[in-house]
VOGU-3710 file (C-alpha; in Angstrom, 3 decimals, decimal comma):
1> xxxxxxxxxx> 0,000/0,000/0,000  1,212/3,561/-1,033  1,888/5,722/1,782  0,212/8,334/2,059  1,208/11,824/1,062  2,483/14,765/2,830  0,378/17,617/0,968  1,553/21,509/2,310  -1,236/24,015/1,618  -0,440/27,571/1,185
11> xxxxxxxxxx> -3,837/29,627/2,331  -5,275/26,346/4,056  -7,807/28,980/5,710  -8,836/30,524/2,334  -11,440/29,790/0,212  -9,384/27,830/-2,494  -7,188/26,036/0,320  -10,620/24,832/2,331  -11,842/23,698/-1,031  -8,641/21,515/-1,489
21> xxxxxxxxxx> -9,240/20,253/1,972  -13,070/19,133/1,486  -12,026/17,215/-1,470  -12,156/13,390/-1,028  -9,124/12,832/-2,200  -7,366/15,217/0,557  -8,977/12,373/3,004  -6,173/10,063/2,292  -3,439/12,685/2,255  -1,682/14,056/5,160
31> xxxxxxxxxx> -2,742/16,736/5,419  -0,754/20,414/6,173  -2,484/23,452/5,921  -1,557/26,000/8,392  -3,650/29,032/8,941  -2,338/32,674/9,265  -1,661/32,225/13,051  0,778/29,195/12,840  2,660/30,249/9,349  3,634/33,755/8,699
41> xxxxxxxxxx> 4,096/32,850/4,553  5,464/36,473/4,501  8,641/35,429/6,573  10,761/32,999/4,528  12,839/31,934/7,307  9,630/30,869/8,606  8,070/29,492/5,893  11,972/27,272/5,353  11,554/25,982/8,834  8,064/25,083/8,904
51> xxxxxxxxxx> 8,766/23,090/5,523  11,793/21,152/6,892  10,393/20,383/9,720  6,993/18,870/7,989  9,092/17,411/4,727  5,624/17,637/2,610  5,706/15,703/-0,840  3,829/18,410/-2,067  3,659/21,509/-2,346  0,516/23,721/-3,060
61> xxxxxxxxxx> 0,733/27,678/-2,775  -2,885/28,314/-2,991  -2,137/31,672/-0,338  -2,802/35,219/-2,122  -4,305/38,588/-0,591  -6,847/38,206/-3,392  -10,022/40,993/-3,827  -12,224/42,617/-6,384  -11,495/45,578/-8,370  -12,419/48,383/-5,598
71> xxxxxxxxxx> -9,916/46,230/-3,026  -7,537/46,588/-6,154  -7,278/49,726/-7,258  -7,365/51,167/-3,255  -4,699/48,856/-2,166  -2,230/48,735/-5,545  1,047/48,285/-3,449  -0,311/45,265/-0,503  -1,794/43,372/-3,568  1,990/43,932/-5,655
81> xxxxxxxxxx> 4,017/43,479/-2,859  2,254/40,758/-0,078  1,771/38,348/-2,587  5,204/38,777/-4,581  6,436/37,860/-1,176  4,260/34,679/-0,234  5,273/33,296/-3,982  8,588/33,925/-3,480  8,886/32,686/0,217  7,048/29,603/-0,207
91> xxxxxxxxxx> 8,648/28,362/-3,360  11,723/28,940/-3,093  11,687/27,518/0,667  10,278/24,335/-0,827  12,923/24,303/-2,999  15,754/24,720/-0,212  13,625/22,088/1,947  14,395/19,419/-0,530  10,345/19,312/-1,823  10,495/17,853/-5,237
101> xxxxxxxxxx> 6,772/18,634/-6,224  5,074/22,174/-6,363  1,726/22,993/-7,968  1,631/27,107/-8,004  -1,650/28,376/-8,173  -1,132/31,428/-11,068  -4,704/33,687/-12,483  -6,182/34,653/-15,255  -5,284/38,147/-14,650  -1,607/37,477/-15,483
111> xxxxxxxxxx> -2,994/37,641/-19,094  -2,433/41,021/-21,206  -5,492/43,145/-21,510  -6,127/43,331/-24,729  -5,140/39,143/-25,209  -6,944/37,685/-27,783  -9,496/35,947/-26,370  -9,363/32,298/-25,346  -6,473/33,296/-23,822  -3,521/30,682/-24,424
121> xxxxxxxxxx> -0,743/30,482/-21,887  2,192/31,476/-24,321  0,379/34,858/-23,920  1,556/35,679/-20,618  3,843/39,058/-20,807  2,690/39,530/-24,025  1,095/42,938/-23,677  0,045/45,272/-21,329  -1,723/44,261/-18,012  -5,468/45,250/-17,095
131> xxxxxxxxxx> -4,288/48,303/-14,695  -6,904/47,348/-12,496  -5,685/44,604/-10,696  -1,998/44,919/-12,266  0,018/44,499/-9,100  -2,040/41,115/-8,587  -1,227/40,235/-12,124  2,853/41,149/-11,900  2,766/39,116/-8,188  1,545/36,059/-9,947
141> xxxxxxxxxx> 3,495/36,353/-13,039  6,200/36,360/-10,548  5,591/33,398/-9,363  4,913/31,297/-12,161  8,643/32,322/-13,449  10,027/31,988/-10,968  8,862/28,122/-11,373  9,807/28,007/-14,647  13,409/28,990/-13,998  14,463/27,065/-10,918
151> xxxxxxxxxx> 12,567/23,922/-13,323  15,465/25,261/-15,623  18,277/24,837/-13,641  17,215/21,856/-11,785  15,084/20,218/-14,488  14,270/17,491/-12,128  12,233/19,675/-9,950  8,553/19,071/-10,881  6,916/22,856/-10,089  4,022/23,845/-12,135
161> xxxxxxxxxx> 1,449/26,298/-12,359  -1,917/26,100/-13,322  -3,921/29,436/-14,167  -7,798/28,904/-12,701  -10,462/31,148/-14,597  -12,486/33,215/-12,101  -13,584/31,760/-8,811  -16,356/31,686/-6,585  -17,785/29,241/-3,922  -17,619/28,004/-0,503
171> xxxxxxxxxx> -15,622/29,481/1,695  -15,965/32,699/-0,242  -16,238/36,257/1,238  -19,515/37,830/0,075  -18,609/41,883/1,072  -18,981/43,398/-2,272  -16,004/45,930/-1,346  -13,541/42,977/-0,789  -15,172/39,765/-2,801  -15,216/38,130/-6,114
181> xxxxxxxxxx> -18,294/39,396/-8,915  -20,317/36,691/-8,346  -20,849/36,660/-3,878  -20,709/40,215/-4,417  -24,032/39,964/-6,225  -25,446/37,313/-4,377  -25,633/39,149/-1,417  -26,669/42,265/-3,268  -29,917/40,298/-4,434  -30,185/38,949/-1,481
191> xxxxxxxxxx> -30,516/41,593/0,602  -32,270/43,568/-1,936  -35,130/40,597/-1,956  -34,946/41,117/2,187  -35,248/44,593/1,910  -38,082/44,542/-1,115  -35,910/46,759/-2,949  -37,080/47,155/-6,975  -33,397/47,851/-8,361  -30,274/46,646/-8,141
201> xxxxxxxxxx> -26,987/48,494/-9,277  -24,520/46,991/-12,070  -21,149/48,415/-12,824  -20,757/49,322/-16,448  -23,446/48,553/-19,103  -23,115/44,482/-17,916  -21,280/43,589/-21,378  -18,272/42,741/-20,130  -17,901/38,827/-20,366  -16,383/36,931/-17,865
211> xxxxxxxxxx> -15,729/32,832/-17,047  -16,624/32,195/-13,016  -15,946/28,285/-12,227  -17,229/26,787/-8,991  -14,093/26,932/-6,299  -14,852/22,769/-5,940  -13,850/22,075/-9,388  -9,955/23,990/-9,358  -9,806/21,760/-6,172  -10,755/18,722/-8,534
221> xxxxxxxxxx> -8,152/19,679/-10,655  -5,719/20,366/-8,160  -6,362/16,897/-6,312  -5,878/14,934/-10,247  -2,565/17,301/-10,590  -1,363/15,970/-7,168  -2,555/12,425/-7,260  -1,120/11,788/-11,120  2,298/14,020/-10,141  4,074/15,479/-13,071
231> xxxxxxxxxx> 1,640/14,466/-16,328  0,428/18,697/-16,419  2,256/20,892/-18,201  4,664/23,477/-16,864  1,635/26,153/-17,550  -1,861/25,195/-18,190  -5,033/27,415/-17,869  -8,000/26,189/-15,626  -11,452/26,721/-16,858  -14,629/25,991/-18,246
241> xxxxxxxxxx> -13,859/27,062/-22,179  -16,997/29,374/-22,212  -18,036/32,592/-20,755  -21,021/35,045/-19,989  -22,160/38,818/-19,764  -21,884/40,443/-16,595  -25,542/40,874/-16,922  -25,903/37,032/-17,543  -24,569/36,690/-13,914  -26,674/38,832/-12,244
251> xxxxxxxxxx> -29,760/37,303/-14,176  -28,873/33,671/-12,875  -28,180/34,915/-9,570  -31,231/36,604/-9,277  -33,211/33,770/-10,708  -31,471/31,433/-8,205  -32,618/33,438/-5,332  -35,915/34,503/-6,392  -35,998/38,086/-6,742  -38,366/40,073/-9,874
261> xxxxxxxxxx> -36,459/43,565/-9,902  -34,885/44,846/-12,563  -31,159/46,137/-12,671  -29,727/49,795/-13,287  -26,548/50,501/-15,081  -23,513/52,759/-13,127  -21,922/53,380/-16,558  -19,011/55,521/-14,882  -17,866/52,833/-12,850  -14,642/50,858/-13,823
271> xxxxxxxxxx> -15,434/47,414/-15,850  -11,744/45,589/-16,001  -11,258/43,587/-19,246  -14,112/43,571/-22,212  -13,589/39,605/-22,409  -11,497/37,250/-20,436  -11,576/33,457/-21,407  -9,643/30,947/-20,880  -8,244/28,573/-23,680  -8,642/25,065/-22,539
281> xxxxxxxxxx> -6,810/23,141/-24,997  -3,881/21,825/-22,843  -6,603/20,441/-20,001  -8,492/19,102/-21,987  -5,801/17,597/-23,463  -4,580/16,067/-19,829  -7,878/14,558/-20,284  -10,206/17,039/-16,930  -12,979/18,946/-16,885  -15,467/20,804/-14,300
291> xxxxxxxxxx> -18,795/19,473/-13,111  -20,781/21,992/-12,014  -22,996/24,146/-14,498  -22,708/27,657/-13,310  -26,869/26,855/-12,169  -25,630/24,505/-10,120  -22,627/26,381/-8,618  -24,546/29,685/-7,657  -27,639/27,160/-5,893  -24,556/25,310/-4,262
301> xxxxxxxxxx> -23,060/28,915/-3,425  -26,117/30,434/-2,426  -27,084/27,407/-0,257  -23,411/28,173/1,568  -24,294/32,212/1,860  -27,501/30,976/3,623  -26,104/29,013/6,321  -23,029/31,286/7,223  -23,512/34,531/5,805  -27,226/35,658/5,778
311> x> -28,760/38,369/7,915
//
């Protein structure tokens, strides 16, 4: 019988990192996923001693100071300069801990702005970045290089990154000034239904198109990545290969919880990208897809809000 593996979790108390934990394949790792308290991932010496002492088979850095575009653009240097440092610190403290396997958790924002959409990894630092959420975007480029060039001088390390679409899901935050699009506007509808409000406010005029995959299915992906060990590519995007309107995410979130208004357009707000899709040749290629029809994730999402989060 295999042994089980040691599996280290960068961000075990965020929303991606308690997704990799409810998987059922984390159920016959060993688990390691320290929260904020018992890991400081911003102190490498830290980090180094934690991982020597623990000797993980894998790594995953799943940890980011992560937000929508309002947490952004307000806080341009902590989202450049926190996460630069937990990619740094964690990798290259696996690699001086003697880890052989790292999966690096990368975004779809490290993609230029105006990318030609699907976006195909041989993109990356081909063009300007969204400014938006650029210092999130340079921090994760970071670390996905930084992967690629310690694979270059020690080709026998096995670190990869994989570049998830948009999230949302369990264990998400749903405070529209720090969360993801899509618990941002589930509690917006929700509370507007609560409140019998008739309107409901959408930045921009809604076009924008965007690809949200349930937070359970990256963890899917991750578990198959760590369970099958080094059959992924060095970089390979994450996603579902199609994408909707803004305003086709507000509809099924409304429809989901049941509220009749009708929505009002903030056209001098900031939108972010026109389009941002993920090409999905290379996993589909290593032969994985999601599960969960974006119905299904919001009811599964909204379900969660419910029982933590609701008023």
């Amino acid at each position: 019988m295999r042994a089980a593996l040691r599996v280290f979790v960068s961000g075990g108390a965020g929303m991606v990192g308690r997704n990799i934990a409810e998987h059922p394949a984390a159920a016959q790792w060993q688990l390691i996923a320290p929260g904020r308290a018992e890991l400081d991932l911003e102190s490498y010496e830290a980090v180094e001693a934690f991982l020597r002492e623990t000797r993980p088979d894998v790594v995953i850095h799943a940890a980011g100071l992560v937000g929508g575009i309002q947490a952004n653009i307000a806080r341009p240097v902590d989202f450049l300069v926190r996460n630069v440092d937990m990619g740094r610190n964690v990798i290259l403290a696996a690699r001086a801990a003697g880890v052989g396997r790292l999966i690096n958790l990368g975004s779809s924002c490290m993609y230029p702005r105006h990318g030609s959409n699907p976006l195909r990894e041989e993109q990356v630092l081909d063009g300007e970045l969204e400014p938006t959420n650029e210092g999130y975007a340079i921090a994760k480029i970071y670390a996905a290089r930084l992967c690629q060039y310690l694979r270059r001088e020690e080709p026998a390390l096995d670190y990869k990154t994989l570049l998830p679409c948009n999230l949302y899901g369990r264990h998400d935050k749903f405070d529209p000034a720090h969360s993801h699009l899509i618990p941002a506007v589930i509690r917006k509808i929700h509370e507007a239904k609560a409140e019998g409000a008739e309107t409901v406010e959408i930045w921009g005029d809604g076009t924008a198109r965007r690809e949200f995959m349930y937070a359970a299915d990256l963890a899917d992906a991750v578990a198959r990545h760590v369970e099958q060990g080094g059959s992924a590519p060095e970089l390979m995007n994450i996603g579902l290969g199609h994408d909707h309107t803004i305003n086709e995410y507000y509809a099924a979130v409304a429809k989901v919880v049941g509220w009749q208004g009708r929505f009002v357009h903030d056209l001098d707000r900031p939108v972010g990208m026109k389009q941002k899709l993920v090409d999905i040749s290379r996993q589909t290629a290593w032969g994985w897809a999601p599960r969960h029809t974006l119905e299904q994730g919001i009811a599964l999402c909204y379900e969660y809000f419910l029982e933590k989060h609701a008023r």
